[in-house]
C-alpha positions in Angstrom: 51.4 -4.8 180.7 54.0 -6.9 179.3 55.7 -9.6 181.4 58.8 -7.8 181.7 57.4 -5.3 183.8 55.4 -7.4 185.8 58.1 -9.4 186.5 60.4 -6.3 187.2 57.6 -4.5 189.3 57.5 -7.5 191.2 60.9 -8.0 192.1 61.1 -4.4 193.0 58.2 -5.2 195.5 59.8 -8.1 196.4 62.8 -6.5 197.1 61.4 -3.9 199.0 60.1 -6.3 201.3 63.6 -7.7 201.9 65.4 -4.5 202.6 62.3 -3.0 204.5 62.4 -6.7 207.1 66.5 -6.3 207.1 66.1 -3.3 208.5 63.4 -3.8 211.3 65.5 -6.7 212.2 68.9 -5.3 212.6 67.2 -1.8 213.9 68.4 0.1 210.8 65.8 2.3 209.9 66.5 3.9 207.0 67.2 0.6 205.2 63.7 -0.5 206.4 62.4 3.0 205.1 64.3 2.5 202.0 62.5 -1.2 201.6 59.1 0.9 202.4 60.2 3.4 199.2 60.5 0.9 196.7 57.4 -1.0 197.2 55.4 2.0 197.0 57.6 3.2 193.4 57.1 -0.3 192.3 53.3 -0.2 193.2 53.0 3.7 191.1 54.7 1.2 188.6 51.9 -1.3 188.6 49.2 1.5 188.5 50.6 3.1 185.6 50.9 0.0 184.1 47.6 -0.8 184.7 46.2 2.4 183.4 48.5 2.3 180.2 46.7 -1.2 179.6 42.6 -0.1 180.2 43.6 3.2 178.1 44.9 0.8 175.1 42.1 -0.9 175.5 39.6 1.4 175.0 42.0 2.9 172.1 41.2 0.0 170.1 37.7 -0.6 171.1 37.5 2.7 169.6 39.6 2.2 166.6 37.0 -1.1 165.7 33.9 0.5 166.1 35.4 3.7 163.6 36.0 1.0 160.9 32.6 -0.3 161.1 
């Protein structure tokens, strides 16, 4: 996973987390459902992310042993 999208995954999250709190607070709860929405897209994010990174790896674990 490159930085960028860590960094971007996490200030989805992060924002999330803002919006979701703003909304309990003032009693608005679809702002605070909205916050709820983008931490969980930003945490699909993360998984994929994840899983893009493992499959790479085991791409070129692959790739190494084939030139041997």
């Amino acid at each position: 996973m490159s930085l960028s999208d860590k960094i971007g995954n996490k200030a989805e999250d992060l924002g999330g987390k803002v919006k979701e709190t703003a909304g309990e607070a003032t009693g608005d709860q679809a702002l605070a459902n909205e916050g709820r929405a983008d931490q969980a897209k930003a945490a699909v994010k993360d998984g994929v992310e994840k899983v893009k990174d493992a499959v790479g790896g085991v791409v070129d674990s692959v790739a190494k042993h084939l030139k041997k």
